[in-house]
C-alpha positions as CSV (number, residue, x, y, z in Angstrom):
1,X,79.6,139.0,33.8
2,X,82.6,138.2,32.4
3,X,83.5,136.1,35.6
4,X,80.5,133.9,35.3
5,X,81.1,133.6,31.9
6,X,84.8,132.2,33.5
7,X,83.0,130.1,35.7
8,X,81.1,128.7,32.8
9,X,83.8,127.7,31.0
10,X,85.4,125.4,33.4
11,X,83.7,122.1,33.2
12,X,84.2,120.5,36.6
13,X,83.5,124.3,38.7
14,X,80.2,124.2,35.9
15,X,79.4,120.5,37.1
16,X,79.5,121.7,41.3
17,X,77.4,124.9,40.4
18,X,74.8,122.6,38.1
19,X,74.7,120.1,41.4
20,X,74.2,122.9,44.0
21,X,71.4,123.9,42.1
22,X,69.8,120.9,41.5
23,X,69.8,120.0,45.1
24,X,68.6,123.4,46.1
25,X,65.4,122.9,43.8
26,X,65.1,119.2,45.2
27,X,65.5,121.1,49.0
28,X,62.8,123.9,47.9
29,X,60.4,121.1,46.1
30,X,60.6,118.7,49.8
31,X,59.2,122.5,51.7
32,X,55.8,122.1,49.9
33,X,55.0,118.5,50.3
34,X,52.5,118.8,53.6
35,X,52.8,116.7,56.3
36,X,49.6,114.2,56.5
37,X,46.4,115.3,59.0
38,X,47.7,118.9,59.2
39,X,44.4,121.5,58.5
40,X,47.0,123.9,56.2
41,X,44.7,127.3,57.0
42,X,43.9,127.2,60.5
43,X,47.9,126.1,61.0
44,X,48.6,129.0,58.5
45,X,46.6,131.4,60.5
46,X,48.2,130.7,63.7
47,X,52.0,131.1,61.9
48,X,50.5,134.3,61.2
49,X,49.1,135.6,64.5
50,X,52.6,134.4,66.2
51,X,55.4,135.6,63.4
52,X,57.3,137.6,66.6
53,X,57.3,134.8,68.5
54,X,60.1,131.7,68.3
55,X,57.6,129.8,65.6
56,X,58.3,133.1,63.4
57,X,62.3,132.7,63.7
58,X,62.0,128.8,63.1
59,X,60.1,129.4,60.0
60,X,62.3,131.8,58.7
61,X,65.6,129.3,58.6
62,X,63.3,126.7,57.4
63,X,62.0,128.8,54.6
64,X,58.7,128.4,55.1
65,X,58.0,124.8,55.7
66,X,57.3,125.1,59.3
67,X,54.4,127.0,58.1
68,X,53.2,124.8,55.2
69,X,54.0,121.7,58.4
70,X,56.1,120.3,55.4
71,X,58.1,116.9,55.6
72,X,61.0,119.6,55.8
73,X,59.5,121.3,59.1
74,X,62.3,120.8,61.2
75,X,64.8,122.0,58.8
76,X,68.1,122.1,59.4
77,X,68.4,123.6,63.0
78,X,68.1,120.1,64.8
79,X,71.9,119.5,62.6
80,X,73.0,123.0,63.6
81,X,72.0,122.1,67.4
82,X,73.5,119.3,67.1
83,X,76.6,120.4,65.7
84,X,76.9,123.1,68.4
85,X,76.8,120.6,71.0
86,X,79.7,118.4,70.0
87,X,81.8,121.2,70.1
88,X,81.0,122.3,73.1
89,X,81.3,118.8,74.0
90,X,84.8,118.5,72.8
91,X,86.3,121.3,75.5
92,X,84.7,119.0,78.2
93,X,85.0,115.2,77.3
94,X,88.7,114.5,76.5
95,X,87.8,111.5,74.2
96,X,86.2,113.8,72.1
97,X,89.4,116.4,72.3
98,X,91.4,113.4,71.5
99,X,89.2,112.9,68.3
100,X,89.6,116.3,67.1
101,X,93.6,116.0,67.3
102,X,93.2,112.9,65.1
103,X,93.0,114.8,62.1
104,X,90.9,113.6,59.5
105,X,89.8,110.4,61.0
106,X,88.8,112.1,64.0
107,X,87.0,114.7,62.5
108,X,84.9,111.5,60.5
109,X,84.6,109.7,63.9
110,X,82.6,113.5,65.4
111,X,80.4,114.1,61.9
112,X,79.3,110.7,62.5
113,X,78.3,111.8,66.3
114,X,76.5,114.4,65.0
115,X,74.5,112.4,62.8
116,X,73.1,110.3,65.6
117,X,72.8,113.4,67.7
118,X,70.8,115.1,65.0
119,X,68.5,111.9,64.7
120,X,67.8,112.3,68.5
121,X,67.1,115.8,68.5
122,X,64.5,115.2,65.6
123,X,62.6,112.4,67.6
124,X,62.6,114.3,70.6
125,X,61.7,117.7,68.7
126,X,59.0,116.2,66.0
127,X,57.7,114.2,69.3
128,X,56.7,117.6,71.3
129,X,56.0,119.0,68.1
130,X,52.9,116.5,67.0
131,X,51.9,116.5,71.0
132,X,51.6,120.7,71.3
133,X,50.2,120.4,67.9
134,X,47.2,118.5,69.1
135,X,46.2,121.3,71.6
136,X,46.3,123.8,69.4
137,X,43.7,125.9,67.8
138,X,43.8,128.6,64.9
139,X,42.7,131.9,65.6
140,X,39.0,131.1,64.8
141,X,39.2,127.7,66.8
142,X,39.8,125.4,64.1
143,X,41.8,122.4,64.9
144,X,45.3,122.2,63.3
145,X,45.9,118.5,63.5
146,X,42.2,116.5,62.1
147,X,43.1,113.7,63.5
148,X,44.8,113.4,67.0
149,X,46.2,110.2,68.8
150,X,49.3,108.3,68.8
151,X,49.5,107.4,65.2
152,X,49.8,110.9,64.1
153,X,52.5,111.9,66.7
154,X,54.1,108.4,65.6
155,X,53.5,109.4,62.5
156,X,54.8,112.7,62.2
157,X,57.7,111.9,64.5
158,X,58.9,109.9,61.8
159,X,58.2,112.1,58.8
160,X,59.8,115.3,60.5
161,X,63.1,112.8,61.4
162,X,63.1,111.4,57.8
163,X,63.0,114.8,56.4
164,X,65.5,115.8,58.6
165,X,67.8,113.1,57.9
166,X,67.3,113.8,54.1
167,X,68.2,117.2,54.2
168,X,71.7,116.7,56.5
169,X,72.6,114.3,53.5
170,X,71.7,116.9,50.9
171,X,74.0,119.2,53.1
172,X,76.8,116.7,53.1
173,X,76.1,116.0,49.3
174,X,76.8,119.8,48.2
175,X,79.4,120.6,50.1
176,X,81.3,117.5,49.1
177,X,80.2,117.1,45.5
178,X,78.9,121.0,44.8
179,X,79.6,124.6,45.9
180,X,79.9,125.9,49.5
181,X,79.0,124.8,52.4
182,X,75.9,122.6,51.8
183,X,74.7,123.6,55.6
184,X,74.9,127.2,55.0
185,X,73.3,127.3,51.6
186,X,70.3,125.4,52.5
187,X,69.6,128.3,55.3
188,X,70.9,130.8,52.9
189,X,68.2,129.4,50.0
190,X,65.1,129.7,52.7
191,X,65.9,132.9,53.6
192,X,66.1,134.1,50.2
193,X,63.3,132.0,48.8
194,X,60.8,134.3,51.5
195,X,62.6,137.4,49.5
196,X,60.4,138.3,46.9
197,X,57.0,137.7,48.9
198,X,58.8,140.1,51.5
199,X,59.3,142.5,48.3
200,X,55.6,141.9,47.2
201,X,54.5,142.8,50.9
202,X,56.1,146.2,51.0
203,X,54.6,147.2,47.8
204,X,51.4,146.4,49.4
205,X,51.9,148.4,52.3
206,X,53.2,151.1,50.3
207,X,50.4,151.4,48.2
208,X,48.1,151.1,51.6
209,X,50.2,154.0,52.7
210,X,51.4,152.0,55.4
211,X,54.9,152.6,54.6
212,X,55.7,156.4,53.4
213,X,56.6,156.4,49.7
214,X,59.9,159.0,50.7
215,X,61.0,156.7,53.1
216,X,61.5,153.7,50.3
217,X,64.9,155.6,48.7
218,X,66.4,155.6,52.8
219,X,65.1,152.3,53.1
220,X,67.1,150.8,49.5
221,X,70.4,152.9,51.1
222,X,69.8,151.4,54.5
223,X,69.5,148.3,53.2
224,X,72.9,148.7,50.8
225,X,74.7,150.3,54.0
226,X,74.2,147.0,55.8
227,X,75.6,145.3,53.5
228,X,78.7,146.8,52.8
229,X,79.2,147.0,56.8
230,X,78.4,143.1,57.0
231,X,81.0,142.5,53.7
232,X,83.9,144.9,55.6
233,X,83.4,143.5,59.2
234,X,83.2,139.5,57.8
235,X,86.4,140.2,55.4
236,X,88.4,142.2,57.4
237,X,91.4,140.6,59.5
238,X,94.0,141.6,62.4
239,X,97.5,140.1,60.5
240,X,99.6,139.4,63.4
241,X,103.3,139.0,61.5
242,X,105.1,135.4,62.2
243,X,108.7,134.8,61.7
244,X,110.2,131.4,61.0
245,X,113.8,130.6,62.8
246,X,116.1,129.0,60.2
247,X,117.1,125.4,61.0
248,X,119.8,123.5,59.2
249,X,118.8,119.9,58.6
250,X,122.0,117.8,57.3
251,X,122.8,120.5,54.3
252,X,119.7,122.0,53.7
253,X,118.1,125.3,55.6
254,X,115.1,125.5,56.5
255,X,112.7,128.1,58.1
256,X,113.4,132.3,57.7
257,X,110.8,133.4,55.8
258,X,107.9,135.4,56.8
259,X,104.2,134.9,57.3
260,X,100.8,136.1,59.1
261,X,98.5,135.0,61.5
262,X,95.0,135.8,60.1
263,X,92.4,136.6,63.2
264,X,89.1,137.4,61.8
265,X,87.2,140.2,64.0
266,X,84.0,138.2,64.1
267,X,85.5,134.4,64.7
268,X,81.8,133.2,66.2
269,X,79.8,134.0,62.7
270,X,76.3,134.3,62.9
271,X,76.0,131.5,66.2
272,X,76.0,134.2,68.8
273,X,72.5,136.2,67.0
274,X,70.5,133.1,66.4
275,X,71.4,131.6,69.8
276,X,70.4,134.7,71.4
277,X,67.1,135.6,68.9
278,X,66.5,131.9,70.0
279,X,67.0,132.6,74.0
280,X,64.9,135.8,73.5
281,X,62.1,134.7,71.7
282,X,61.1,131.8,74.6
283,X,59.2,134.3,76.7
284,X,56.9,135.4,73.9
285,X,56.6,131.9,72.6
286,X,55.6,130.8,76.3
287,X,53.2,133.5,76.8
288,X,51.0,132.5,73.9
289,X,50.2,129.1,75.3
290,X,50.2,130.2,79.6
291,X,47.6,132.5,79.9
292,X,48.7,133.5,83.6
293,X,48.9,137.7,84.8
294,X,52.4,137.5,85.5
295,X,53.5,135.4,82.9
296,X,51.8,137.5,79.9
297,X,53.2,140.6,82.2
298,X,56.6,139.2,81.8
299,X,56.1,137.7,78.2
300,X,55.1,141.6,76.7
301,X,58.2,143.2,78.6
302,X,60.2,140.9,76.8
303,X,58.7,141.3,73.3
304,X,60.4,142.9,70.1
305,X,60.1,146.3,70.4
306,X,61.1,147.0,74.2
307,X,63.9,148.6,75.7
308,X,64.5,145.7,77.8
309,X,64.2,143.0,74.7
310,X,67.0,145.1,72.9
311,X,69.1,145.3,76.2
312,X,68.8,141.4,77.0
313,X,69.6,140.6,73.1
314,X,72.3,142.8,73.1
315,X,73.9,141.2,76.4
316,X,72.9,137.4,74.9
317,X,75.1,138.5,72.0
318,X,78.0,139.3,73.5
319,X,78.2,137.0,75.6
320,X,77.4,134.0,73.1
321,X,80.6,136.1,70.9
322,X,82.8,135.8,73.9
323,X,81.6,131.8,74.8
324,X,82.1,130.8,71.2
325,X,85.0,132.4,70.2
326,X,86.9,131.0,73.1
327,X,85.7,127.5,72.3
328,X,86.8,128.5,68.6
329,X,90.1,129.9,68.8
330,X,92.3,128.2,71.9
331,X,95.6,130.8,72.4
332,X,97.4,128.4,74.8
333,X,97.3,125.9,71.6
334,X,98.6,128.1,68.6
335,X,101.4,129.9,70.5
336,X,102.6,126.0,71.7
337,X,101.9,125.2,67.5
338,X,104.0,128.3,66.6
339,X,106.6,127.0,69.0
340,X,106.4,123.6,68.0
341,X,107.3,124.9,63.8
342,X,110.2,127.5,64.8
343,X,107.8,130.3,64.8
344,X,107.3,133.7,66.7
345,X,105.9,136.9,67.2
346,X,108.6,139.6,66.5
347,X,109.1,141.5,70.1
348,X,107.2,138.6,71.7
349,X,108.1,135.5,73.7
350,X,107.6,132.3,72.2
351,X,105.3,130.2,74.9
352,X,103.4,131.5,77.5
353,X,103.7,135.1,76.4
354,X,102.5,134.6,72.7
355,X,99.4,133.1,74.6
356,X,99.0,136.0,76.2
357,X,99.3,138.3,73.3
358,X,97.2,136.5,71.4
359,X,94.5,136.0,73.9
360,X,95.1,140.2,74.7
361,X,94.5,140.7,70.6
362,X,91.8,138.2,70.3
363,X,89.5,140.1,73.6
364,X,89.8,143.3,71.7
365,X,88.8,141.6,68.1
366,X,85.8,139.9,70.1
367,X,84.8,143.3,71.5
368,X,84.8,145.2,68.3
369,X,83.2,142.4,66.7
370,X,80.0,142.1,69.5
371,X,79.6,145.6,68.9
372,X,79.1,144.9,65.2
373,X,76.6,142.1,65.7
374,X,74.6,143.9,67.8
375,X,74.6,147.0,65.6
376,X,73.4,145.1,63.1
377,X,70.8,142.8,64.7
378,X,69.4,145.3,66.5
379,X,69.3,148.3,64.1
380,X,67.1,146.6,61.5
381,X,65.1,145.5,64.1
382,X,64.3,148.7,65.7
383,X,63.3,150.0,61.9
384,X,61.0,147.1,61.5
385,X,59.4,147.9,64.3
386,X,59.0,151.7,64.2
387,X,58.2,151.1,60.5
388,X,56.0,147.9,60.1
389,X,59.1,147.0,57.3
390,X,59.1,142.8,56.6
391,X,61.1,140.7,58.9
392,X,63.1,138.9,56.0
393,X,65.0,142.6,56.3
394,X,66.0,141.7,59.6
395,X,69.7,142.2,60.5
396,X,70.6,138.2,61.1
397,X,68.8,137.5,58.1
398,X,70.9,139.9,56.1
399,X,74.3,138.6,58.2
400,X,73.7,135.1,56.9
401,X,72.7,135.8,53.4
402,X,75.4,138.2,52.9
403,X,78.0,135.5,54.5
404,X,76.8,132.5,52.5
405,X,77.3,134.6,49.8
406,X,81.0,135.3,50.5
407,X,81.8,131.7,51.4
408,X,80.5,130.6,48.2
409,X,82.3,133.4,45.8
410,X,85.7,132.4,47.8
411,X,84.8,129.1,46.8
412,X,84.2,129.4,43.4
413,X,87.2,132.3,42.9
414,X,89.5,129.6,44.4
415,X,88.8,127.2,41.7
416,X,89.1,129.9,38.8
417,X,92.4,130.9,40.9
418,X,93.5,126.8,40.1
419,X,93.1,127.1,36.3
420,X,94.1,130.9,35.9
421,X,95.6,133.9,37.3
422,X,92.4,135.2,37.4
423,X,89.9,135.4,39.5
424,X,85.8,135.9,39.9
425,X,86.2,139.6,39.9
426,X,89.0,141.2,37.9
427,X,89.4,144.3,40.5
428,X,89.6,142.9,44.2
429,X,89.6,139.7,45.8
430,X,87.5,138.3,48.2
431,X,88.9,137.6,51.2
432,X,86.5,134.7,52.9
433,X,85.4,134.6,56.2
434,X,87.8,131.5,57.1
């Protein structure tokens, strides 16, 4: 308390928190404002016969406005997309690996590529969005969309876009004027906004005796467990030491001291479980509109809940940690930086054999950290499953909230840390997950 009270007492840090805020109510206000010529309970209905299914993950990150078929529908994932594929885009295209050396004008020149790239994804999405919703029913055979034809996919092409467009700028507008990562905390404020209903559900099924009542006390620990594994495994570093040569410039000396090279065991974040619960929820999402044999065979073997769901996600996470982290983190480049400033490993080469330690450190890093992603992804998982528990308890639910939240307390302990010596929390430090 007494760091909030810190934080309170700092009038610009009080300013960005006030902002953040506001633009988080304006974010959750935009979710219930329906798009037009939707029928909200038959569209409801079907959200609800089709929660394990990719329409159930989407609505989840948008917090809830694919549901309600909000002006906010899309959400953010057409920026995150988006955003994915310029970097990818960069190891492949050298104009845009030319950009990213630019420094700062660069990096404008690529946010300004993912703009337009997000408005293409939001046609082309909100376009096959309006058309599949024309052909679908609710569960009693009530038409979702009233009025079907090329106005409303015209129409709601544009609305989904707009919204779209509105909430990348609210994005760009916190993290630059605010608190945290804009980006992060819109996700990070759907998620949690699905919290208490979640809460409010398990009562329910507690009192139904759905869920045991001596199970609730190992579910609460469970829960805090998690946590405390997601906070040590997103804080926790490999310091690889780094000493200086000294160089004599005209009469001064430079160089000698000492320093670290930070390499965080999970580098990819929370990119390889949603790419992979993205992958892996296609062939339930496909079997509820083909109703072939072998393609509703195929769609139930690869349903939550199977062994060969969990040993598919598992794979698609570690592979998507060991893809991203090597677009991420390039050895060949620091070691030829380290050389470049006087620096080296003690014991190691400077050059070719830095890259080669590093890369050697950074595979082991990767492997540990897969193995946490999975634990964690999976794990919840299996317990809602086996226990009918509520997916907002899911383990790449918890891995973003839980991160978001350390981005944002580094955030706002690095601005106490400018005024005073102390920090958010009197006892400990946050490390970040940069």
């Amino acid at each position: 308390m007494s760091g909030l009270q810190s934080a309170a007492n700092i009038p610009e840090l009080r300013r960005r928190v006030l902002f953040t805020l506001i633009m988080l109510a304006v974010y959750r206000m935009g979710v219930q404002i329906p798009t037009p010529g939707i029928n909200g309970e038959a569209l409801s209905a079907f959200f609800e016969q089709n929660a394990s299914t990719l329409f159930g993950m989407f609505n989840m990150f948008s917090g809830g406005a694919l549901e309600n078929f909000s002006i906010f529908a899309l959400g953010i994932m057409p920026y995150i997309s988006a955003s994915i594929i310029i970097q990818l885009m960069t190891v492949v295209v050298p104009q845009l690996e030319a950009l990213k050396k630019e420094g700062p004008a660069g990096n404008r020149k690529i946010t300004q590529y993912t703009r337009y790239g997000t408005v293409v994804l939001s046609i082309i999405q909100g376009t096959f969005i309006a058309t599949g919703l024309e052909s679908m029913t609710g569960p009693g055979g009530a038409a979702i969309v009233l009025n079907p034809g090329i106005q409303f996919k015209l129409m709601t092409m544009l609305t989904l876009t707009s919204g779209t467009a509105f909430i990348m700028w609210l994005g760009e507008q916190m993290t630059e004027r605010g608190i945290g990562n804009g980006i992060s905390l819109i996700i990070f404020a759907g998620i949690v906004a699905r919290g208490p209903a979640a809460i409010v559900n398990s009562i329910q099924l507690i009192k139904a005796g759905e869920i045991a009542l001596f199970f609730v006390p190992f579910l609460v620990l469970f829960m805090f467990f998690i946590v405390a594994v997601i906070v040590f495994f997103e804080t926790a570093q490999r310091r690889i030491p780094i000493q200086y040569a000294k160089r004599v410039v005209g009469r001064k000396v430079y160089g000698g001291q000492s320093s670290h090279l930070p390499l965080k065991i999970n580098i990819s974040g929370v990119i390889p479980p949603i790419f992979a619960s993205s992958i892996m929820m296609f062939p339930a999402t496909i079997g509820s509109f083909i109703q072939i044999d072998w393609v509703q065979k195929v769609s139930a073997a690869m349903s939550p809940g199977t062994v060969y769901y969990y040993i598919c996600y598992v794979a698609m996470i570690v592979f998507f940690c060991f893809f991203y982290t090597a677009v991420q983190f390039k050895p060949d480049d620091v070691a030829e930086n380290l050389k470049k400033n006087g620096g080296f490993i003690p014991g190691i080469r400077p050059g070719k054999r830095t890259a080669e330690f590093l890369d050697k450190v950074l595979t082991r890093l990767t492997v540990v950290g897969s193995i946490y992603l999975s634990a964690v992804c999976v794990l919840p998982t299996i317990l809602i499953g086996q226990f009918n528990i509520p997916f907002f308890f899911g383990g790449t639910a918890l891995l973003i909230v839980v991160g978001v939240g350390i981005d944002t307390i580094s955030q706002i302990e690095s601005h106490l840390h400018m005024r005073n010596y102390e920090g958010f929390m009197k006892q400990g430090r946050i490390k970040g997950r940069r």
